[in-house]
DOZAMAR-318735 format. One record per residue (C-alpha): residue number from 1; residue in three letters; chain; x, y, z. Coordinates in nm, 3 decimals, padded with zeros to 5 digits. Example, Ala and Ser with C-alpha at 12.3 -4.5 7.8 and 13.67 -1.06 7.14 Angstrom:
# residues 2
   i  aa ch      c1      c2      c3
   1 ALA  A  01.230 -00.450  00.780
   2 SER  A  01.367 -00.106  00.714
//
This chain:
# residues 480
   i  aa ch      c1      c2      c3
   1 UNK  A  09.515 -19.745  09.704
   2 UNK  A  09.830 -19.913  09.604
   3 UNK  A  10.119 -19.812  09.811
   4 UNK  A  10.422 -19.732  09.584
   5 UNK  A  10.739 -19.831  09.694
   6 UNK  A  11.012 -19.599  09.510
   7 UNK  A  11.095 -19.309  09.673
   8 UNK  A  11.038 -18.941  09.561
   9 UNK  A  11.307 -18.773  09.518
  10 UNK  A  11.393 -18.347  09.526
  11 UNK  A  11.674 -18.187  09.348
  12 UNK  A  11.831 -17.829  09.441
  13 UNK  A  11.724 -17.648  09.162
  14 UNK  A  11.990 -17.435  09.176
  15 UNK  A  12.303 -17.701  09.206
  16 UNK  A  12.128 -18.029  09.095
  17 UNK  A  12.231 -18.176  09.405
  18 UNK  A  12.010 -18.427  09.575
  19 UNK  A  11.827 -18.241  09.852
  20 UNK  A  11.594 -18.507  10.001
  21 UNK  A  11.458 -18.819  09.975
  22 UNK  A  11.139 -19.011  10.128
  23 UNK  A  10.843 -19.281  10.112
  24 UNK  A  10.548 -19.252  09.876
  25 UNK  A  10.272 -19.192  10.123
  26 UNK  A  09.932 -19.401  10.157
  27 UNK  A  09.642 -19.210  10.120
  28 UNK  A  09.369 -19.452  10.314
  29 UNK  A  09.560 -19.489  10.606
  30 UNK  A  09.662 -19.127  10.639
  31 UNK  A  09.300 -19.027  10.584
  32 UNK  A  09.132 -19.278  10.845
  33 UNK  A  09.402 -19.167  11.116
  34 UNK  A  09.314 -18.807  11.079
  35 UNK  A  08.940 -18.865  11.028
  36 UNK  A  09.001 -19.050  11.375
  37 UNK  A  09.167 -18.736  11.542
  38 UNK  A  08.924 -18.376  11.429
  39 UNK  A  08.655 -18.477  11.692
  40 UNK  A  08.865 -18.474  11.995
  41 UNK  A  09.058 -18.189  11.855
  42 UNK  A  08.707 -18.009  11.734
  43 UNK  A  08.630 -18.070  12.088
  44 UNK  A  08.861 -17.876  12.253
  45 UNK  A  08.806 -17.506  12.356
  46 UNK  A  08.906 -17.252  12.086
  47 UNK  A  09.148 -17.129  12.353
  48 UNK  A  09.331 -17.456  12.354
  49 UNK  A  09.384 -17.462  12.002
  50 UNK  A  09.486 -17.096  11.922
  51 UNK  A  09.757 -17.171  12.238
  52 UNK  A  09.891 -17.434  12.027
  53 UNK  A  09.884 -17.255  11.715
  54 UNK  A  10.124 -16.989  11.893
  55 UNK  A  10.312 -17.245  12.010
  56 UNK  A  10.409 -17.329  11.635
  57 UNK  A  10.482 -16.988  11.621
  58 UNK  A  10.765 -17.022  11.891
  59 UNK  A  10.871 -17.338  11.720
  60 UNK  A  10.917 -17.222  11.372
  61 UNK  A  11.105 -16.891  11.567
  62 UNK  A  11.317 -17.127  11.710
  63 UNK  A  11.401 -17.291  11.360
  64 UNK  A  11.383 -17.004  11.130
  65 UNK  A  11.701 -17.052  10.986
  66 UNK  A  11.662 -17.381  10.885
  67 UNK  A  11.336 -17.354  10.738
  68 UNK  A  11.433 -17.039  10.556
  69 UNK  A  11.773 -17.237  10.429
  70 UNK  A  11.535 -17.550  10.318
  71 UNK  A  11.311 -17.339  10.132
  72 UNK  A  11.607 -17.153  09.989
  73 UNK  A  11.777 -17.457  09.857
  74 UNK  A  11.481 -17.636  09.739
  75 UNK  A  11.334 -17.396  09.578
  76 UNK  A  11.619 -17.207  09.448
  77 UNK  A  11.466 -16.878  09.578
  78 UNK  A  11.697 -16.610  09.730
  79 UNK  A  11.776 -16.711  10.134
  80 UNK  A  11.641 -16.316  10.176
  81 UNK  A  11.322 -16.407  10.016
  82 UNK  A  11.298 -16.766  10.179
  83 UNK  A  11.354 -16.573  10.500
  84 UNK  A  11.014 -16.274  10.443
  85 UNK  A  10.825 -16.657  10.331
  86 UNK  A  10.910 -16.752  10.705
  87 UNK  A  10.837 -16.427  10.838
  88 UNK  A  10.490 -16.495  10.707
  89 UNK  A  10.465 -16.832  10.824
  90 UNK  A  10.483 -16.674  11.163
  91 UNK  A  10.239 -16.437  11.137
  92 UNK  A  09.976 -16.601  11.005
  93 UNK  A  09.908 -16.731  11.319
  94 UNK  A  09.765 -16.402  11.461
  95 UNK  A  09.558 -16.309  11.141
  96 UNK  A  09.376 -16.621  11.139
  97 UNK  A  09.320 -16.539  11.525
  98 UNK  A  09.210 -16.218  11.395
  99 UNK  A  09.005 -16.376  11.115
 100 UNK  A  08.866 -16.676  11.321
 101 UNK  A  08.701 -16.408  11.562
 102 UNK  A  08.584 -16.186  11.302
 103 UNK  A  08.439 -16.404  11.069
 104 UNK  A  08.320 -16.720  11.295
 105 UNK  A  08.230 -16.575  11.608
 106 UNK  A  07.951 -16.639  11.829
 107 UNK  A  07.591 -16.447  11.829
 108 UNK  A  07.348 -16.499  12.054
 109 UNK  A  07.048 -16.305  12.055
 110 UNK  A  06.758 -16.286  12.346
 111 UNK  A  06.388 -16.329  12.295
 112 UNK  A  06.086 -16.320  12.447
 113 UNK  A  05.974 -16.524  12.728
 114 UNK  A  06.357 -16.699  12.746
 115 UNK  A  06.445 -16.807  12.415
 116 UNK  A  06.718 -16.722  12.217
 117 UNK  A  06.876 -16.741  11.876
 118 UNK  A  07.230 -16.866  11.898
 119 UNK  A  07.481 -16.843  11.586
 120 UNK  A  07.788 -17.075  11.593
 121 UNK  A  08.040 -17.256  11.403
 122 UNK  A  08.142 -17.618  11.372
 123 UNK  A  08.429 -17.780  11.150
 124 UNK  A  08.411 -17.966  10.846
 125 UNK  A  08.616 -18.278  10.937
 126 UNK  A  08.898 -18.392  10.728
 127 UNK  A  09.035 -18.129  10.525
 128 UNK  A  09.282 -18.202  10.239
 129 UNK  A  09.539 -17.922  10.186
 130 UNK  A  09.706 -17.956  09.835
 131 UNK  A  09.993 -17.691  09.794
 132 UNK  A  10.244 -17.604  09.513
 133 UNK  A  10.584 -17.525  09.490
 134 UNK  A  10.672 -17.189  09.483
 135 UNK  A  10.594 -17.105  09.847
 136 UNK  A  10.618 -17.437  09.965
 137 UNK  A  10.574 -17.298  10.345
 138 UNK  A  10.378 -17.000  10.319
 139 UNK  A  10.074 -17.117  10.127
 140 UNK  A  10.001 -17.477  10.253
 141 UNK  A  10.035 -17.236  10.624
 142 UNK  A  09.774 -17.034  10.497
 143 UNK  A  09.552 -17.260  10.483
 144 UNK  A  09.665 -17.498  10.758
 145 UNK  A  09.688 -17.262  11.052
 146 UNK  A  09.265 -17.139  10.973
 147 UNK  A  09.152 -17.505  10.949
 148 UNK  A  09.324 -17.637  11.256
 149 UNK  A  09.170 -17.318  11.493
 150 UNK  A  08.866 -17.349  11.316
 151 UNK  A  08.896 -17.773  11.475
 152 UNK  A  08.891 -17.939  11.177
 153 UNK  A  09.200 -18.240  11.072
 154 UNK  A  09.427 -18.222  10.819
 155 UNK  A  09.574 -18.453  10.519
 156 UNK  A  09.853 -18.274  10.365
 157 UNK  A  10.000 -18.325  10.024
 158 UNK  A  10.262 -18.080  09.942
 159 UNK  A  10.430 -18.038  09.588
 160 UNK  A  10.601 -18.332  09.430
 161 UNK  A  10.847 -18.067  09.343
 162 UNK  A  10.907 -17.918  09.723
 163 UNK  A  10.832 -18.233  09.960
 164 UNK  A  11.095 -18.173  10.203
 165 UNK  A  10.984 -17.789  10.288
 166 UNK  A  10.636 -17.992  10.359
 167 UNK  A  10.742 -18.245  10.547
 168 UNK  A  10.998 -18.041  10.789
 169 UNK  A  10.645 -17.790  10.807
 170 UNK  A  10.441 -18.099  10.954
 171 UNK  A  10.721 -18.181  11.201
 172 UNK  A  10.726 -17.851  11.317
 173 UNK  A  10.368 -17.894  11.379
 174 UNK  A  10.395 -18.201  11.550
 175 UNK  A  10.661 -18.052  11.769
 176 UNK  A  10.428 -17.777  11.894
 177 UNK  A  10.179 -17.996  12.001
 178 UNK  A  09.945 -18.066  11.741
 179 UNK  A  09.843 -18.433  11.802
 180 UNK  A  10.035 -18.650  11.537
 181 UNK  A  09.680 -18.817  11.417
 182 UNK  A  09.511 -18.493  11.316
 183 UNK  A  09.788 -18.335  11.064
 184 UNK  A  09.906 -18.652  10.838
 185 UNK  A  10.186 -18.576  10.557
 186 UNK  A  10.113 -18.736  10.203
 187 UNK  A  10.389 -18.696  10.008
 188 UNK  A  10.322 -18.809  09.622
 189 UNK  A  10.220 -18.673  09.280
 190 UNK  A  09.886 -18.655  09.070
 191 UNK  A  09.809 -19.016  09.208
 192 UNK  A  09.791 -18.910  09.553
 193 UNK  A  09.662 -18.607  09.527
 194 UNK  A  09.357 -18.725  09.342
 195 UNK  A  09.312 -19.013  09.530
 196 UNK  A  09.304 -18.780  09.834
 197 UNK  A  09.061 -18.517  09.620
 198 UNK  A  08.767 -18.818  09.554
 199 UNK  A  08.837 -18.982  09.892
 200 UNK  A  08.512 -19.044  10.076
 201 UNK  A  08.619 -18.949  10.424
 202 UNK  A  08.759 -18.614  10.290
 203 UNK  A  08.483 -18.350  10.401
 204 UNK  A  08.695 -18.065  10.183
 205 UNK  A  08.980 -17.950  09.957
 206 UNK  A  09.184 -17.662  09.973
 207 UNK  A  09.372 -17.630  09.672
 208 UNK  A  09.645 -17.372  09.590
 209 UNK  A  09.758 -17.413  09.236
 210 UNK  A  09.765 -17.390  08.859
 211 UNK  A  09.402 -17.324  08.696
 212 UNK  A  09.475 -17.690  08.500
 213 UNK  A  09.498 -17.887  08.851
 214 UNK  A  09.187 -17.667  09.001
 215 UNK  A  08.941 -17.728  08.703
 216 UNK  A  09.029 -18.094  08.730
 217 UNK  A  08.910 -18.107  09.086
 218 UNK  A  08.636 -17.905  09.042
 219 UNK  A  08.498 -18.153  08.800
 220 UNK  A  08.590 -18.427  09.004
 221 UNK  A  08.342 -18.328  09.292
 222 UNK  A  08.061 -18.153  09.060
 223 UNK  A  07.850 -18.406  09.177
 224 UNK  A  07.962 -18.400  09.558
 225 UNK  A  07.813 -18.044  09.708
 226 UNK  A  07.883 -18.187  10.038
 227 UNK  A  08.262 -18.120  10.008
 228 UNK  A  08.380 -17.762  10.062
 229 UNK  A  08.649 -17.684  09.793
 230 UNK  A  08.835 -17.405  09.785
 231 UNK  A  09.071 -17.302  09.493
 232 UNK  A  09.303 -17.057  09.496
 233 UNK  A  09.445 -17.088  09.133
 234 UNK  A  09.715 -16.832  08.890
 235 UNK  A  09.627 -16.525  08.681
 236 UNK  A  09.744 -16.366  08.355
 237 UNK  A  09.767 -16.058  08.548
 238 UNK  A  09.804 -15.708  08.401
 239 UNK  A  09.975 -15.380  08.485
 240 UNK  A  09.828 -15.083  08.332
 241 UNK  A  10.114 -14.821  08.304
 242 UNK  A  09.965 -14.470  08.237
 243 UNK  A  10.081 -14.107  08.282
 244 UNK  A  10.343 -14.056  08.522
 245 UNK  A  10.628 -13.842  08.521
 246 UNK  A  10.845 -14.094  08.721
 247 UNK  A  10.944 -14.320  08.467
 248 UNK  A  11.270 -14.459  08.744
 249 UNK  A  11.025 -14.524  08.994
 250 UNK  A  10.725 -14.696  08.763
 251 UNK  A  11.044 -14.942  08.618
 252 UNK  A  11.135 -15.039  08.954
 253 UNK  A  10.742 -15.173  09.019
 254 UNK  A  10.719 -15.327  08.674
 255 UNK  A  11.049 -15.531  08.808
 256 UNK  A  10.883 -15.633  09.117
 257 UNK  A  10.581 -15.721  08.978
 258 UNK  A  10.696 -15.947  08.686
 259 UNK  A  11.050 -16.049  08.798
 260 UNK  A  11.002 -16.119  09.182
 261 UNK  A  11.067 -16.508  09.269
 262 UNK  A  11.172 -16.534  08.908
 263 UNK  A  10.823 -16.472  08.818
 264 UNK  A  10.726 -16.782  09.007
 265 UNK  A  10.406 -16.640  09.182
 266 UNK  A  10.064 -16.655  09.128
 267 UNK  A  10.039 -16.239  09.150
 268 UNK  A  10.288 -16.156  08.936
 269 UNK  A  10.236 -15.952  08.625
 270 UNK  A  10.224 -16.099  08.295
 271 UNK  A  10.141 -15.861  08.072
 272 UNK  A  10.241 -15.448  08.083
 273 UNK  A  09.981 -15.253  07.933
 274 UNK  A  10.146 -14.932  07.829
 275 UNK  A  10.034 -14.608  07.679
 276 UNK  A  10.199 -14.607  07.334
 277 UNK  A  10.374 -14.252  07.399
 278 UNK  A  10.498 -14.381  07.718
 279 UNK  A  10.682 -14.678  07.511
 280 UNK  A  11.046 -14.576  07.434
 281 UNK  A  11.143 -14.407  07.765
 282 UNK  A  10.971 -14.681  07.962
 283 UNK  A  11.157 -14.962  07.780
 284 UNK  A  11.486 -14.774  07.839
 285 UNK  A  11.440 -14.755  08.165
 286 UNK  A  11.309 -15.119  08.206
 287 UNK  A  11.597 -15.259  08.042
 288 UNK  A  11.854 -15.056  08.256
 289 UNK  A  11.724 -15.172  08.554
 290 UNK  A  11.648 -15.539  08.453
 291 UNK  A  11.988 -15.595  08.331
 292 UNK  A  12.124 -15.477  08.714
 293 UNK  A  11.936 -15.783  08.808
 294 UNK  A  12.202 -16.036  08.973
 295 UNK  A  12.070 -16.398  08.888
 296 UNK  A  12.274 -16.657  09.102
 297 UNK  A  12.219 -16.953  09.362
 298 UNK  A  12.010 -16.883  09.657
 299 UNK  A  12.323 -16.825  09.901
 300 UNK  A  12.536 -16.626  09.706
 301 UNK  A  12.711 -16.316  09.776
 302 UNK  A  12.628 -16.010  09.693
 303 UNK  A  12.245 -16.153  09.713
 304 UNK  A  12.068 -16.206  09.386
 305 UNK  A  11.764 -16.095  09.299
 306 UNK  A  11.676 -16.369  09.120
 307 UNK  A  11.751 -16.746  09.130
 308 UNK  A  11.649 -17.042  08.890
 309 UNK  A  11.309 -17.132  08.801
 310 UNK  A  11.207 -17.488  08.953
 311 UNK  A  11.386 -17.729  08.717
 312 UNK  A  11.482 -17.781  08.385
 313 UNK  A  11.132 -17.833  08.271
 314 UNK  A  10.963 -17.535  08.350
 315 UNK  A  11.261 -17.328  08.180
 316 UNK  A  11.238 -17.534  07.864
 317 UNK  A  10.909 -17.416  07.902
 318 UNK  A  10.943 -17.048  07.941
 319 UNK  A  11.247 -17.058  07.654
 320 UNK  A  10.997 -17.224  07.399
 321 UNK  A  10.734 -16.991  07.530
 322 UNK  A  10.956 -16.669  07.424
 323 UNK  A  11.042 -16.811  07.090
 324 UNK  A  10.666 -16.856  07.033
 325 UNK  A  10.555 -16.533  07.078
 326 UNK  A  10.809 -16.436  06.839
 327 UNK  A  10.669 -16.640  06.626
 328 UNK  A  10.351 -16.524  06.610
 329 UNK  A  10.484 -16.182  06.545
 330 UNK  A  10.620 -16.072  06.884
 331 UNK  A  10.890 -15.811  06.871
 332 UNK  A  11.184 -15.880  07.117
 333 UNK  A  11.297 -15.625  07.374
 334 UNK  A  11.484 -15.817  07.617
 335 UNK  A  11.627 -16.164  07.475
 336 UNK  A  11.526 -16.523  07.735
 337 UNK  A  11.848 -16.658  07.802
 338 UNK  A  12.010 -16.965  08.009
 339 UNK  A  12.300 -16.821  08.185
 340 UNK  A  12.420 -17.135  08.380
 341 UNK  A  12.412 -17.364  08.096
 342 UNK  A  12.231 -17.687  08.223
 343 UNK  A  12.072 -17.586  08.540
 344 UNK  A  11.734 -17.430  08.523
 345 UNK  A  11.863 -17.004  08.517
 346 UNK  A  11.691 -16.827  08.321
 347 UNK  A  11.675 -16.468  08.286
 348 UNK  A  11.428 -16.181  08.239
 349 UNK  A  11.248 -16.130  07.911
 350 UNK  A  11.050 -15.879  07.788
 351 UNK  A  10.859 -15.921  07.471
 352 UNK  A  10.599 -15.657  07.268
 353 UNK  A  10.352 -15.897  07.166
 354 UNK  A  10.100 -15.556  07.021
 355 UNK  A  10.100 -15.698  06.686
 356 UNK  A  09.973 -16.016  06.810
 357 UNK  A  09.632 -16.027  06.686
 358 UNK  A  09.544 -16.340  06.908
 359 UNK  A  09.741 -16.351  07.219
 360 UNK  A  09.724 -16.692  07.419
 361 UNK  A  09.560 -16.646  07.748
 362 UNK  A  09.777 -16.818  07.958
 363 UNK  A  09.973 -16.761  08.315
 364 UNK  A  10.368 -16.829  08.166
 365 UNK  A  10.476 -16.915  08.479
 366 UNK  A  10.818 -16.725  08.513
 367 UNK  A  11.010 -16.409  08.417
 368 UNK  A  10.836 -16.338  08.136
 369 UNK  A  10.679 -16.021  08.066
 370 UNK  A  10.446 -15.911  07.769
 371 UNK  A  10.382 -15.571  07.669
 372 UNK  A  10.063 -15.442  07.507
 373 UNK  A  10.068 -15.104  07.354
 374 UNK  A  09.734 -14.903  07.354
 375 UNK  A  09.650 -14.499  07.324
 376 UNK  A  09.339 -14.476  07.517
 377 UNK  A  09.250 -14.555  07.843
 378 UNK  A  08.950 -14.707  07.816
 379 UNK  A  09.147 -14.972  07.551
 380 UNK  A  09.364 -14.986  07.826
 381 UNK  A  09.100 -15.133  08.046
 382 UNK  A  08.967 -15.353  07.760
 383 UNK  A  09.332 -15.521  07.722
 384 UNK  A  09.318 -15.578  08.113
 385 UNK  A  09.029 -15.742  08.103
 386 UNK  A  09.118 -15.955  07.825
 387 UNK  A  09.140 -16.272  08.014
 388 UNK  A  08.981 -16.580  08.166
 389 UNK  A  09.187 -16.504  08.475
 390 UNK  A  09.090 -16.233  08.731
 391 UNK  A  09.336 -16.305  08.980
 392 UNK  A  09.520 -15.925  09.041
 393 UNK  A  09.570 -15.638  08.824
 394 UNK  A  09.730 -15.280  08.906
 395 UNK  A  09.762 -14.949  08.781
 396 UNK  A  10.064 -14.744  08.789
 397 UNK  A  10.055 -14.352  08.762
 398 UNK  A  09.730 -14.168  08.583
 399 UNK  A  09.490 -13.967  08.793
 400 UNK  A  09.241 -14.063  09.098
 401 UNK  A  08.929 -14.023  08.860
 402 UNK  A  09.123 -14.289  08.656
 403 UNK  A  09.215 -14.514  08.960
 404 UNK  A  08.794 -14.482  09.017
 405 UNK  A  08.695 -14.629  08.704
 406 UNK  A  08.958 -14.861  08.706
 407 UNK  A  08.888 -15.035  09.039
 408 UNK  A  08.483 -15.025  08.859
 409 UNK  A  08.602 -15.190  08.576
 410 UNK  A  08.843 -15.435  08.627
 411 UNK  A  08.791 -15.812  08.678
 412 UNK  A  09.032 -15.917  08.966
 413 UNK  A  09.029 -16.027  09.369
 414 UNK  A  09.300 -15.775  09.412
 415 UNK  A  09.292 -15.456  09.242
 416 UNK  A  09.600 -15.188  09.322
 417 UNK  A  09.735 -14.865  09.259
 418 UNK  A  10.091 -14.733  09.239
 419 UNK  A  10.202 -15.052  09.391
 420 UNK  A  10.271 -15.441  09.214
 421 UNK  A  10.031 -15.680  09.083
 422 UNK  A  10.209 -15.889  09.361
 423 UNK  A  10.156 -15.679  09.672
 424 UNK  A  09.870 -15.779  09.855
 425 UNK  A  09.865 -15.792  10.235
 426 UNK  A  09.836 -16.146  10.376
 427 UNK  A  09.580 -15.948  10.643
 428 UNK  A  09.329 -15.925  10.340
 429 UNK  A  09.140 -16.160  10.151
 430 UNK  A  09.333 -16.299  09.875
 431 UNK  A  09.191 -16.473  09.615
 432 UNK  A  09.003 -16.432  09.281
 433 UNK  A  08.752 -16.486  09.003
 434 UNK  A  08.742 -16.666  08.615
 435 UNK  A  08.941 -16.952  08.586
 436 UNK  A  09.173 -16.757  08.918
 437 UNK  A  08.936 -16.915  09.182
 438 UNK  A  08.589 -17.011  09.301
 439 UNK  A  08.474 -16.736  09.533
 440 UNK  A  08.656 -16.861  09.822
 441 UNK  A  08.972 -16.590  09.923
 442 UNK  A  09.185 -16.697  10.138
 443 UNK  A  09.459 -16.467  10.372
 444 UNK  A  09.219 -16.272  10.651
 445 UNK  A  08.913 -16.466  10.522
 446 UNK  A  09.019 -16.822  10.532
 447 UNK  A  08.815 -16.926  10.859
 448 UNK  A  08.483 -16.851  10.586
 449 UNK  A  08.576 -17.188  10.408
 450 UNK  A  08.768 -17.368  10.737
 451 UNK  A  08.421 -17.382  10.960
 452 UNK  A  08.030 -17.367  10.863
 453 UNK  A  07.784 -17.155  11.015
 454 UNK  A  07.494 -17.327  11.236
 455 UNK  A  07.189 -17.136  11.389
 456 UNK  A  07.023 -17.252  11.671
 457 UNK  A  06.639 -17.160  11.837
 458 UNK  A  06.651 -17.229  12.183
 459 UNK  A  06.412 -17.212  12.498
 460 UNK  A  06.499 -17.476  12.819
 461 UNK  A  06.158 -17.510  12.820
 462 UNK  A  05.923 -17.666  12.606
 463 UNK  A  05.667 -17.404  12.457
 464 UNK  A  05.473 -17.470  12.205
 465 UNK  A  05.106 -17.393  12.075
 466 UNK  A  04.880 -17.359  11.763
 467 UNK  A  04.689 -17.016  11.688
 468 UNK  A  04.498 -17.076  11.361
 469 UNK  A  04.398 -17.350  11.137
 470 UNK  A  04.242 -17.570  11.471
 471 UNK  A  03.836 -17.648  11.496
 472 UNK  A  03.664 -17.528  11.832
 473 UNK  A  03.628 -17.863  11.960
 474 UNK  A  03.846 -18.137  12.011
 475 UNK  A  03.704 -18.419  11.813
 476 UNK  A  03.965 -18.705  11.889
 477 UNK  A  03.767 -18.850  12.181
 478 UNK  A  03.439 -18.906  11.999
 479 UNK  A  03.336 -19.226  11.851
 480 UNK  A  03.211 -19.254  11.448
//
């Protein structure tokens, strides 16, 4: 492909300043080197390669700081948060470990007269590891650290919108030990990254994303089943609020579910699903808390909660999103506002879109939050389930028996109780179904989609004979 020569550029988000600046990468030649590299890596004892995985442990330990400041400023998240996203940077390296073992291991099994039945695992190649913004270190890791122990190469295009967090990630790599051929850095936009998705020496994608971006390469490669694809994509999540006499408590998990990194992740709750008597104290409550929420830069002091979204487009977005649902008959509880005037700050809204006859089934991608009124539980359910997506979901107060047929009846990879949408242990799967993913979790079982599974018969000697279907006499020495 044509190698472009401006440079990509990334803003703070939460100053405008320019953060970084670097070279449009070229996907051939970053493919070919690492297509070069996986065998001699593959080849390699496990051993080897977890060693250097915890090596990048002691590395990243070593730099903590100034990954968890990069991420802060390029993302605009609070340094706190930036600082749990390197924390789990860290220790993914023991749950793939963990994983790898578990769910790739070797079997062998003994039979009779000295065979065997063996059960390994063998790479897939190249894999291409296309990551988004919002946890610009954490997810592309997740998927990194499992292919690399599992001996496979890596091409790695990280968000247009958070290059710098990728490219300081890859050095870090590099500076552990992993050989510079095997984990290549594409930095680019939709160009590169589908140049990299239909590339022929690319044996799979792993794709974190938006649903958009994942359907797109799913299409691309319908007619490739050779390529392993994994997609971890958003959700329209809901949060069934039912009985509970805690209202205080209840508020503060509706806030972490829908308002954490500014609403910016892929498990955060969209849409509160609320018994109708529950309504007026809830809402109280909600908007006493939410308005205690400080919104400011990443390093400020006190800490905020809260910084800006990722630039000025996606809070245009999320501001013409609000007015929308008002629109279309949405009742207003908490106001969308811009409270640094040109800089991409916006704050928490909460809208009652009940009266909405035909609410849009799509992941608003920030501090939104949409609430559904209902007086039964089972319409409860129904609301839940009211969505392509089927990414997380959780219920908050009501009984065990409830909690039962709740976990039976929702559609979602991660279902929870008395705890946020957003809440799910990266020592799990994590993934989910609909238009959310294709089957293919990631967190604890990763190594499923980073190696495939390859049985083996096996005798050192050669054994062989033919019971039934033969004619008493051998007839291939006679003449006609």
């Amino acid at each position: 492909m044509t190698v472009m020569t401006e440079k990509m550029l990334s803003y703070e988000p939460a100053t405008g300043a320019l953060l970084w600046q670097g070279e449009y990468g070229d996907v051939d030649a970053e493919v070919e080197r690492a297509a070069s590299a996986w065998m001699l890596w593959a080849a390699k004892p496990v051993a080897f390669r977890i060693e250097t995985m915890r090596r990048f442990t002691n590395i990243v330990r070593a730099n903590e700081e100034k990954l968890a400041d990069l991420i802060a400023r390029e993302t605009g998240k609070p340094l706190w948060e930036a600082r749990t996203e390197v924390a789990a940077v860290i220790a993914k390296v023991d749950i793939s470990v963990a994983g790898y073992s578990e769910r790739t291991g070797q079997r062998r099994l003994e039979g009779s007269m000295g065979a065997r039945q063996n059960l390994r695992h063998k790479p897939h190649g190249v894999m291409a590891v296309i990551s988004p913004y919002n946890a610009p270190a954490e997810l592309p890791n997740s998927h990194i650290i499992p292919a690399l122990i599992a001996g496979n190469g890596i091409v790695f295009k990280p968000s247009e919108k958070a290059p710098a967090t990728g490219a300081l990630l890859v050095d870090l790599y590099h500076e552990a030990g992993v050989p510079k051929d095997l984990l290549r850095l594409v930095i680019g936009g939709r160009d590169q990254g589908k140049a990299l998705v239909e590339h022929p020496l690319v044996n799979g994608i792993l794709f974190t994303g938006s649903a958009r971006t994942g359907v797109m390469i799913n299409r691309a490669l319908s007619t490739q089943p050779e390529k392993i694809v994994a997609l971890e994509m958003g959700g329209n999540n809901p949060l069934v609020l039912w009985d509970t006499s805690d209202i205080a408590t209840a508020a503060t998990i509706i806030v972490q579910s829908a308002f954490t990194s500014t609403g910016q992740s892929c498990t955060a709750t969209r849409r509160l699903i609320i018994r109708d008597s529950m309504m007026k104290p809830m809402m109280e409550e909600l908007k006493k808390l939410t308005e205690r929420l400080i919104i400011d830069h990443p390093h400020a002091d006190p800490s905020p909660y809260m910084g800006p979204v990722i630039d000025n487009q996606a809070a245009d977005g999320l501001t013409e999103s609000f007015l929308t649902l008002m629109s279309m008959g949405g009742r207003p509880i908490r106001h969308m506002q811009r409270p640094h005037g040109e800089l991409p700050f916006v704050s928490p809204a909460i809208v009652d879109v009940t009266n909405i006859s035909e609410r849009p089934d799509v992941e608003l991608f920030g501090p939104l939050l949409q609430v559904i009124q209902v007086s039964d539980f089972d319409s409860a359910i129904r609301e839940a389930n009211a969505t392509r997506y089927g990414l997380s979901a959780s219920l908050v107060g009501g009984s065990p028996e409830q909690y039962d047929q709740f976990w039976a009846s929702i559609r979602a990879g991660i279902i929870n109780w008395n705890r946020p949408t957003n809440a799910a242990p990266s020592a799990a799967p994590s993934g989910g179904i609909g238009v959310s993913g294709n089957h293919r979790p990631s967190g604890y079982y990763a190594a499923d989609y980073c190696a495939y599974p390859v049985a083996s018969a096996e005798t050192e000697q050669l054994r062989a004979s033919i019971g039934m279907g033969l004619t008493s006499v051998d007839t291939s020495s006679m003449g006609d």
